[in-house]
C-alpha positions as CSV (number, residue, x, y, z in Angstrom):
1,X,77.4,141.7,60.6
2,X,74.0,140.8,62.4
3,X,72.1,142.3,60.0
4,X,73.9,139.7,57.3
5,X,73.2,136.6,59.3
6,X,69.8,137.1,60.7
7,X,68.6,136.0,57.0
8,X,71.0,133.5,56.9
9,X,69.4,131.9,60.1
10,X,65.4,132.9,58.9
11,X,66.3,130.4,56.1
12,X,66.8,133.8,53.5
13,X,70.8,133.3,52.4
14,X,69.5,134.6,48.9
15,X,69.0,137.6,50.6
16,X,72.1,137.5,52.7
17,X,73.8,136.9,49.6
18,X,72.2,140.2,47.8
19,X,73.2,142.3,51.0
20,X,76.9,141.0,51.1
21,X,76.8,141.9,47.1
22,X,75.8,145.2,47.4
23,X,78.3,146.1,50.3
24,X,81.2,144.6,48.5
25,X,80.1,147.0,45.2
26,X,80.2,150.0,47.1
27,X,82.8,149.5,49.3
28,X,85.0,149.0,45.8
29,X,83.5,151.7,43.6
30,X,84.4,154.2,46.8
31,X,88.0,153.2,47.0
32,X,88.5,153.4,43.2
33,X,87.2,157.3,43.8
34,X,89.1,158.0,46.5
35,X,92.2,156.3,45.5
36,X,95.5,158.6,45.8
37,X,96.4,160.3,42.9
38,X,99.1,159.0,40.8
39,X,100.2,162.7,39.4
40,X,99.4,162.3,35.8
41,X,97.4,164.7,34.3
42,X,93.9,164.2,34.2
43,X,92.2,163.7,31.2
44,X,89.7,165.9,29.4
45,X,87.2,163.6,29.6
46,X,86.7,161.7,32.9
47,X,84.4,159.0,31.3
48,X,87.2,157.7,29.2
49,X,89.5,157.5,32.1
50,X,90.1,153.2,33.1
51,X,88.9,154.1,36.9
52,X,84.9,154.9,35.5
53,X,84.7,152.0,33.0
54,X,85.9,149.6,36.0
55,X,83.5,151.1,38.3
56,X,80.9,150.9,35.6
57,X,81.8,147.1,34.6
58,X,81.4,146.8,38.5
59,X,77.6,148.3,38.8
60,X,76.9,146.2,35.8
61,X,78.0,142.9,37.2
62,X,76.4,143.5,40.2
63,X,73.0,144.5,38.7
64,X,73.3,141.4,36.9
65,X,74.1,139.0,39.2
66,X,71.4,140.6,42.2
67,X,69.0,140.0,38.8
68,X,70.0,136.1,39.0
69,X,69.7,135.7,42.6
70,X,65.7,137.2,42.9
71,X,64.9,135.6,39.7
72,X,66.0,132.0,41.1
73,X,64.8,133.0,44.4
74,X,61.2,133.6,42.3
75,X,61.6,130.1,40.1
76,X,61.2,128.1,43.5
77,X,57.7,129.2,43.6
78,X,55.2,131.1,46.3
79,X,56.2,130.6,49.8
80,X,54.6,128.9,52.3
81,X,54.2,124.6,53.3
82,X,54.6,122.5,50.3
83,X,53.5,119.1,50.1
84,X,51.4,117.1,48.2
85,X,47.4,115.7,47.6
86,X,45.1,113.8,49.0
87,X,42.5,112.4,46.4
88,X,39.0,111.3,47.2
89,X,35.7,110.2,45.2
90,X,32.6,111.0,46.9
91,X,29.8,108.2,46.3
92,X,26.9,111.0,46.8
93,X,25.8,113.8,44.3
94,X,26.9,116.7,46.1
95,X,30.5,115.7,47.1
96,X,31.6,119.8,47.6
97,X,29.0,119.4,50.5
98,X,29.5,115.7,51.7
99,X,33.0,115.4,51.8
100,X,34.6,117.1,54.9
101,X,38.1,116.8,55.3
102,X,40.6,117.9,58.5
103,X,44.0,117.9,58.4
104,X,45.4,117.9,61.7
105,X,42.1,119.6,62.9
106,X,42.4,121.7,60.6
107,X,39.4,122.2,58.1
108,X,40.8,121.7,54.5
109,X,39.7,122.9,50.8
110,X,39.7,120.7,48.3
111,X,42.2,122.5,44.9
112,X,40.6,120.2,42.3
113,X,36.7,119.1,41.8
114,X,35.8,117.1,39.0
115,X,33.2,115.1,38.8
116,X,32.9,113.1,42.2
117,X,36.5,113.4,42.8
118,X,38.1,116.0,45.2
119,X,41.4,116.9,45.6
120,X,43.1,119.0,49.1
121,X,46.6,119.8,49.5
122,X,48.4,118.3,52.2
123,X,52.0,119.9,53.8
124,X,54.6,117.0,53.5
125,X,55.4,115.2,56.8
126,X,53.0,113.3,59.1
127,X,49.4,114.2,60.3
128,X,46.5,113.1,61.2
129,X,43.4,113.3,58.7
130,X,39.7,113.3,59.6
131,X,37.2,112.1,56.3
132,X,33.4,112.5,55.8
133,X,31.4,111.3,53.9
134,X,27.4,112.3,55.2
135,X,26.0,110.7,52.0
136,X,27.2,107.0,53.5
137,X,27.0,108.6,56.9
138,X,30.3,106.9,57.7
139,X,33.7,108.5,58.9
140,X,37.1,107.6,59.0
141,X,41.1,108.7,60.5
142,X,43.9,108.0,58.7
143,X,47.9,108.6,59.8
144,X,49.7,109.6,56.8
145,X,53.1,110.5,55.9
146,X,53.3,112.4,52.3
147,X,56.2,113.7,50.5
148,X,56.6,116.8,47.9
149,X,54.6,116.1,45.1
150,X,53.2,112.6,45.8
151,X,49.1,111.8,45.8
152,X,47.6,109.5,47.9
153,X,44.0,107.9,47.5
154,X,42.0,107.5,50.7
155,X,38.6,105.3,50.5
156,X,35.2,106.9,52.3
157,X,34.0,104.2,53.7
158,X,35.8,100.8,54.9
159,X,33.5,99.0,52.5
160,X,34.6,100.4,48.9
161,X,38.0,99.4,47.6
162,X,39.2,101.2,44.9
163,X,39.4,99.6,41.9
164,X,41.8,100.1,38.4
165,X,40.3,99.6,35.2
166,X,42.3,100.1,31.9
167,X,40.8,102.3,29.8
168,X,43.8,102.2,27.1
169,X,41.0,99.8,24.7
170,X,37.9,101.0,26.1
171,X,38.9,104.7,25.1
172,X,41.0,104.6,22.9
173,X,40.7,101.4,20.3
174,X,39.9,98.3,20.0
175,X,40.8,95.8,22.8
176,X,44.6,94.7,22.4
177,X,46.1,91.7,23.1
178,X,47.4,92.6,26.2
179,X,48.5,89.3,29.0
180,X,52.1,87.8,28.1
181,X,52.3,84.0,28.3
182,X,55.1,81.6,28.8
183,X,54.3,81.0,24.8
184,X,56.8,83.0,22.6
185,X,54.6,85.9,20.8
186,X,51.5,84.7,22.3
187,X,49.6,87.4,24.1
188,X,45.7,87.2,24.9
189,X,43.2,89.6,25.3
190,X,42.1,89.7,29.1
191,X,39.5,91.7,30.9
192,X,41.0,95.6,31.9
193,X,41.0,94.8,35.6
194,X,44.5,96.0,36.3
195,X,44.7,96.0,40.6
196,X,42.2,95.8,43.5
197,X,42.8,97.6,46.6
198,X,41.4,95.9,49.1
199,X,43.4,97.7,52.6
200,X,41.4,100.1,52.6
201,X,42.5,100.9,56.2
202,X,45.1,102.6,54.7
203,X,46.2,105.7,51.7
204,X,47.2,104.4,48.1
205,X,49.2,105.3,46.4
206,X,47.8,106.5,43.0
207,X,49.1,104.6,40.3
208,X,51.0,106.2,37.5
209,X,48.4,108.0,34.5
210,X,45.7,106.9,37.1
211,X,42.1,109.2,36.7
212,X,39.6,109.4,39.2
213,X,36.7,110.9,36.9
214,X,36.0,109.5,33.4
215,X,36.0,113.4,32.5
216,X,39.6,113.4,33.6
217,X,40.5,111.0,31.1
218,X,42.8,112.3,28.1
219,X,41.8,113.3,24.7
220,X,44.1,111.0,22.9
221,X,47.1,108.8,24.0
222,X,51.1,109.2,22.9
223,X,52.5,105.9,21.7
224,X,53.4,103.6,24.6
225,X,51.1,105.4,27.0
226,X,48.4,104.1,29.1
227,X,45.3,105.6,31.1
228,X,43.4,103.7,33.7
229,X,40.5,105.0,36.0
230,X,40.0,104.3,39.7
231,X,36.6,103.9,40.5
232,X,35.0,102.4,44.2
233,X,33.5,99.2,44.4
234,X,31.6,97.3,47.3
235,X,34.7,95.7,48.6
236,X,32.4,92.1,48.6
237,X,32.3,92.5,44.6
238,X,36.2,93.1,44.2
239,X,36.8,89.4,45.0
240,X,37.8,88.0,41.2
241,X,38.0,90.0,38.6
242,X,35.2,88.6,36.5
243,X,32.6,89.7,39.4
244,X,34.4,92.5,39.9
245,X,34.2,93.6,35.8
246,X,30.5,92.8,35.9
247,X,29.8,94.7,38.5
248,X,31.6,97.9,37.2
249,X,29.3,97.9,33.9
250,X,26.5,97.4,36.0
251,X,27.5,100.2,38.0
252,X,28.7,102.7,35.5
253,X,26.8,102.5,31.9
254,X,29.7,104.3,30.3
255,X,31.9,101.5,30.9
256,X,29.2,99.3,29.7
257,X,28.9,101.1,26.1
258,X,32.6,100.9,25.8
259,X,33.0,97.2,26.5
260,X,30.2,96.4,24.1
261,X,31.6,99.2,21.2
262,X,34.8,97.7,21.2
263,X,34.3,94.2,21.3
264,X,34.7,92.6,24.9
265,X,32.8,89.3,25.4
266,X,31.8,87.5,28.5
267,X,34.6,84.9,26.9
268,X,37.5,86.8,27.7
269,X,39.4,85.5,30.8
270,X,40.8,87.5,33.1
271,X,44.5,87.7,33.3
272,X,44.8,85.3,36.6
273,X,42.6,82.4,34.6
274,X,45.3,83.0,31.7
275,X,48.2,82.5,34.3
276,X,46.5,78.9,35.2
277,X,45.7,77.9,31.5
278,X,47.9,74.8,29.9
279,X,50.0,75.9,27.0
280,X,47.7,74.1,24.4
281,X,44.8,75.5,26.0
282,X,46.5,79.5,25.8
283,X,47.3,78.4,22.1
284,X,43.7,78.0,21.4
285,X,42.4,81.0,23.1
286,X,44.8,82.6,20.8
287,X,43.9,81.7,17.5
288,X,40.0,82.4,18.8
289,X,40.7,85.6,19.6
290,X,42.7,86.4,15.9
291,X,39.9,85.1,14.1
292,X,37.5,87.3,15.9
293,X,39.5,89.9,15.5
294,X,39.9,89.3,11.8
295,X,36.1,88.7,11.3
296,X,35.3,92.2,13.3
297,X,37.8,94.3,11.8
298,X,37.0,96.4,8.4
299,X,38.7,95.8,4.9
């Protein structure tokens, strides 16, 4: 009986459960062979008797069923600490040798490198994390507290706020009409500033079809579907999102092309200055925009 619950206790009652299985089998397969004699005559063929189909029904069911219990045992994956990642985008050219990162003391190995953006697996529950970066020369602790399966976003330096940019246009078509207004089927084309983190004290979360590398970016989109890149900004340029979409052309020439290839304009507001706009004002910006978009697109 020790023997059964010392899994149960090591966190094993799969195990337990296969032991307690294969006990049960043999103690009933023994007692249908050494069960007392009824006086009939035996028949000429003892595999046809009812007593070796049962016992053969019962090594069946339990080979089955000790089948099921490793092979769900198996489905829950490797052992060990799960837990979750912690992303980060290196601002130098070798991030593999500038980023260090300690969890807990602990040196960690980043699971995922593309482009400047690393990835290290964290076990869910609290610690303390130690981050690098020797191409700013700069350092930083953070406390946090991840799940299973969640991925936070820590900044290197206390001066670069993440920032997300909707690449759903800029990848993938032409600039949609994409800020609501209190008009009834008026939408306007805005600037693909989606959020600014500016606590950079502090993980993010990543937001939901989030990249961190352009490279990471999907080859195509499903209907409904969005992608957005996170890319760090001086926290000083991440003020309004004009200055902010300036500077992230400036900064990354890719983003630049894109703007230009599908149409952007320095006349596109951003989605706070269409929030403040009078409704005969939103109406105009409206019909501008259609008959741009007329004039630019093909027969």
């Amino acid at each position: 009986m020790i023997r059964l619950i010392r899994p149960i206790i090591d966190g094993n009652a799969l195990e337990a459960l296969a032991i307690f299985v294969v006990v049960f089998v043999v103690w009933w397969v023994f007692s249908l062979l050494t069960a007392p004699k009824t006086g009939h005559a035996e028949p000429d063929d003892p595999s046809g008797s009812p007593g070796y189909a049962k016992v053969a029904l019962g090594l069946l069911a339990a080979a089955l069923v000790l089948w099921g219990l490793f092979a769900l045992r198996d489905s829950d994956g490797p052992p060990g600490p799960k837990g979750g990642l912690l992303h980060v985008v290196a601002t130098g050219p070798q991030p593999d040798r500038d980023i260090v990162l300690r969890v807990d003391d602990q040196p960690v190995a980043p699971v995922l490198h593309a482009d400047h953006h690393l990835a290290f697996p964290v076990p869910s529950g609290r610690h303390a994390v130690f981050l690098k970066d020797s191409s700013v020369d700069s350092s930083r602790d953070f406390e946090v507290d991840i799940r299973e399966g969640e991925a936070l976003v820590l900044s290197v330096h206390p001066d670069l706020c993440p920032v997300q940019i909707d690449m759903s246009a800029l990848t993938y078509g032409r600039p949609a009409r994409s800020t609501r207004t209190p008009l009834d089927g008026v939408v306007i084309r805005t600037l693909p500033v989606v959020e600014v983190f500016t606590r950079t004290e502090s993980p993010i979360w990543l937001p939901r079809g989030a990249v961190l590398s352009f490279n990471e970016l999907p080859d195509s989109l499903s209907p409904g579907s969005s992608a957005s890149i996170l890319i760090p900004l001086p926290c000083s340029m991440a003020q309004d999102d004009r200055t902010l979409w300036a500077e992230a052309r400036k900064r990354f020439p890719g983003l630049d092309d894109a703007a230009r290839r599908v149409g952007y304009t320095e006349a596109d507001p951003t989605r706070r200055e269409v929030a403040a706009m009078d409704e005969e004002r939103v109406f105009e910006l409206f019909k501008q925009q259609g008959a741009a978009l007329a004039r630019e697109t093909p027969p």
